[in-house]
C-alpha positions in Angstrom: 17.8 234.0 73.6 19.3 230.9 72.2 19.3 228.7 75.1 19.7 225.0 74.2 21.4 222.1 76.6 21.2 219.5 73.8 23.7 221.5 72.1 26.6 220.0 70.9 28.2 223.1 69.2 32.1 223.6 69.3 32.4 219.9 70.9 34.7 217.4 69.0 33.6 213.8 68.7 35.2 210.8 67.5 32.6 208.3 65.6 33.8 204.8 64.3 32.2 202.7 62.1 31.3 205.9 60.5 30.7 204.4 56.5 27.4 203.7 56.9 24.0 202.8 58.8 24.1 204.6 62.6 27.6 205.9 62.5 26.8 207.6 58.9 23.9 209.1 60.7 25.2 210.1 63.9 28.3 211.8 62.0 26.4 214.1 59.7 23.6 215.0 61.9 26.5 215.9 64.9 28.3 218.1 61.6 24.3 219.7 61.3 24.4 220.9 65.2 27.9 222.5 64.9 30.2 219.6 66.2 33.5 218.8 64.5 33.6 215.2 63.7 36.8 212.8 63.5 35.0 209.5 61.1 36.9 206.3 60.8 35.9 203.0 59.2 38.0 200.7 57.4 36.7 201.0 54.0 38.2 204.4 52.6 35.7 204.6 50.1 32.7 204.2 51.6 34.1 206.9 54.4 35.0 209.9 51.9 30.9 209.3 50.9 30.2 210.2 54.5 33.0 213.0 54.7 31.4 214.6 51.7 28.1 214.6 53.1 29.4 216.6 57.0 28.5 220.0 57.2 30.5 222.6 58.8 34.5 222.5 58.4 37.4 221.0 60.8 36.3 217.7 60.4 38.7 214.4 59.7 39.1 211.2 58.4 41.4 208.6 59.5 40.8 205.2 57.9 41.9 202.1 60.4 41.0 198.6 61.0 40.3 198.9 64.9 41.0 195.2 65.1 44.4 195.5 64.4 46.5 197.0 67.5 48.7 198.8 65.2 46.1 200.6 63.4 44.0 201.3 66.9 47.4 203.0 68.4 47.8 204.6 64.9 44.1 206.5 65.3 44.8 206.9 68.9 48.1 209.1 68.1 46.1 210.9 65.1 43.1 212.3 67.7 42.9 216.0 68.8 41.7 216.4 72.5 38.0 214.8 71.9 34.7 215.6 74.0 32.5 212.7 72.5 33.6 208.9 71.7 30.7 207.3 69.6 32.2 203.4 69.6 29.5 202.2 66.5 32.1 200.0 64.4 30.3 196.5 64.6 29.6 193.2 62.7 26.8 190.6 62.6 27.5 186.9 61.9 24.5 184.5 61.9 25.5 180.9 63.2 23.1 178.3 65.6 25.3 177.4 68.9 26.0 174.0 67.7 28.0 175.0 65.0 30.1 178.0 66.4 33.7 178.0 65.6 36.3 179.8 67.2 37.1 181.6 64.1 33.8 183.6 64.3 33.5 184.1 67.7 36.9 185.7 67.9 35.9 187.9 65.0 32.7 188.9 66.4 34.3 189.2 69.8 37.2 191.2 68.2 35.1 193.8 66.5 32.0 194.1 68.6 33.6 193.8 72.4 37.3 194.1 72.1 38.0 196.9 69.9 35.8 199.5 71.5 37.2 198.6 74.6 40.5 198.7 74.3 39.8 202.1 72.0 38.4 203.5 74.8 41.0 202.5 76.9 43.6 204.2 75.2 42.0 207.2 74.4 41.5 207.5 78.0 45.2 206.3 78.7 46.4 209.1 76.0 44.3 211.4 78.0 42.3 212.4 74.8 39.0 213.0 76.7 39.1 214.7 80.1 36.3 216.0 82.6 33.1 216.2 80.8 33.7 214.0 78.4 31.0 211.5 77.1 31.6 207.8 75.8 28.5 206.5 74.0 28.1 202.2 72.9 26.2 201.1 70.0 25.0 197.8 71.9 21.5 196.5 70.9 18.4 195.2 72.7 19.9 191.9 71.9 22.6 192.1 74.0 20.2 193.0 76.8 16.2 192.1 76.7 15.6 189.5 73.8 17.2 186.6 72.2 16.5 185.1 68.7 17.7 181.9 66.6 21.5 181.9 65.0 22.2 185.4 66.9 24.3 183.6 69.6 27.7 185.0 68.4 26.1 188.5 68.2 24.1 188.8 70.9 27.0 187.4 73.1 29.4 190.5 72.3 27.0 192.9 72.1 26.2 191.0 76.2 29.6 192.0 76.9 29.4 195.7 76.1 26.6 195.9 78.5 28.5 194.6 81.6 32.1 197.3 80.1 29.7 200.2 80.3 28.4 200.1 83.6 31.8 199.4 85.2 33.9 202.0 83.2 31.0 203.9 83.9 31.6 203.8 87.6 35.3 203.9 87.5 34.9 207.0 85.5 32.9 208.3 87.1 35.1 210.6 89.7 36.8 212.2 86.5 34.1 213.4 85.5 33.3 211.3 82.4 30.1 209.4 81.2 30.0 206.0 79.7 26.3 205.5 78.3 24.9 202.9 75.8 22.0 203.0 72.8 20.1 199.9 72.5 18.3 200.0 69.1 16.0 197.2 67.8 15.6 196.8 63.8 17.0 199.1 61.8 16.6 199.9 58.5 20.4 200.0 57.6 22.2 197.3 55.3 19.7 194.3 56.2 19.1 192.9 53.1 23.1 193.2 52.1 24.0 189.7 53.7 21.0 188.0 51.5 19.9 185.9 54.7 16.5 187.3 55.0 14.1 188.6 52.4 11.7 191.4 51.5 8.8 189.6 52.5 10.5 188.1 55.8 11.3 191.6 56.9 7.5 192.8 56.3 6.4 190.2 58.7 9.5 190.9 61.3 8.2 194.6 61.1 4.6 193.5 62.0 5.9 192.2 65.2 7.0 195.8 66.3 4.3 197.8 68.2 4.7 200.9 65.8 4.9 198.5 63.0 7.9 199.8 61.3 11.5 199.4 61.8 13.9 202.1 62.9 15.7 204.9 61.3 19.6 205.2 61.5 18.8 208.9 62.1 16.3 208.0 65.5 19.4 206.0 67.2 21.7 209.1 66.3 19.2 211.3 68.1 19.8 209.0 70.9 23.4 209.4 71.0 23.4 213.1 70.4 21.3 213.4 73.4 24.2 211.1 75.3 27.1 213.3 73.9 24.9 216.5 75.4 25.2 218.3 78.6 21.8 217.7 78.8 22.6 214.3 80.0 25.1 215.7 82.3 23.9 213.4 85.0 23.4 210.2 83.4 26.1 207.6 83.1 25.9 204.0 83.2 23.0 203.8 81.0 21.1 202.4 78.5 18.7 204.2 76.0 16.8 201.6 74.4 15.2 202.5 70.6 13.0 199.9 70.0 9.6 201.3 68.6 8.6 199.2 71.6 9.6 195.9 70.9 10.6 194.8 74.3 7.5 196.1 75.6 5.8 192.7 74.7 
């Protein structure tokens, strides 16, 4: 008997941010458990990588700026009927209160908050996902439990996605769709890239986390998988937090 209600065989899920770190993750290991995955970033090259790495066949690529309305409607008209949103696409930007311009707090805002939303708003509009469906945020323990110096800009969007899930999640609710968030502390994904913090400075960081390590993309995509499942058939309106117990402290 192969009884299993974290299946997410047969479904089809729509993951953006997709190049890289959690969206990477969460796309192949969906393609490993029989999903068919529609990827998107903006970077075109950096997306083939993940296509090449899915498993399975009848997956797609579409390669859009979700920042830009033209490109958002463009994906929009693109989708099949989807069963899974995974709204990962996001941005960091490291900048004390004091010297926050509007520039950067409309990009921020644009990527991490406004996008997703108005993605998910027209996927629902376009009647893309339907009873049963599952829409899954990429938010972050900062947006909810902890705070730390020059992550104003961040932690502010990410804020904002916290207070969109609930109440989608209870508008939605009568139709028969879930709106559901991961929280993830550290994780090891393109940290070192922006050359703000070191080596060393991320050894000591890691220190401050009970299990004394930092994340895996592939722990958060667990996360989500779970969310996407009809094992979490009755959850909606939450937040799955993946902190290795950070915000125990």
């Amino acid at each position: 008997m192969n009884y299993n209600p974290f299946s997410i065989e047969g479904k089809t899920i729509l993951i953006t941010g997709a190049n890289s770190g959690i969206g990477m993750a969460t796309a192949i290991e969906c393609s490993k458990m029989g999903a068919k995955v529609v990827i998107t970033a903006r970077n075109e090259e950096r997306l083939k990588r993940t296509f090449n790495m899915l498993e399975g066949t009848g997956h797609a690529m579409i390669i859009a700026d979700l920042s830009d309305c033209e490109q958002l409607d463009y994906l929009v008209d693109q989708l099949p009927d989807i069963q899974g949103l995974v709204n990962n696409a996001g941005i960091t930007e490291t900048c004390p209160t004091q010297f926050i311009k509007r520039e950067k707090l409309e990009k921020v805002l644009e990527v991490n908050t406004i996008a997703p939303i108005l993605l998910t708003q027209k996927v629902l509009k376009k009647k893309r996902v339907g009873k049963g469906g599952s829409i899954v945020f990429t938010c972050s323990i900062s947006g909810t439990s902890v705070c730390g110096g020059g992550n104003v800009l961040y932690s502010a969007s990410k804020g904002a996605v916290r207070g969109f899930v609930m109440n989608a999640a209870l508008d939605l609710a009568a139709k028969g769709i879930r709106v559901n968030e991961v929280c993830p502390g550290m994780i090891n994904t393109h940290i070192l890239d922006a050359g703000i913090i070191s080596k060393e400075q991320l050894a000591v960081e890691a220190q401050r986390y009970p299990m004394k390590r930092f994340g895996d993309p592939k722990e958060v995509a667990y996360g989500i998988i779970y969310l996407l499942s009809d094992a979490s058939s009755f959850v909606t309106g939450s937040d799955i937090v993946i902190d290795g117990g950070f915000t125990l402290q």
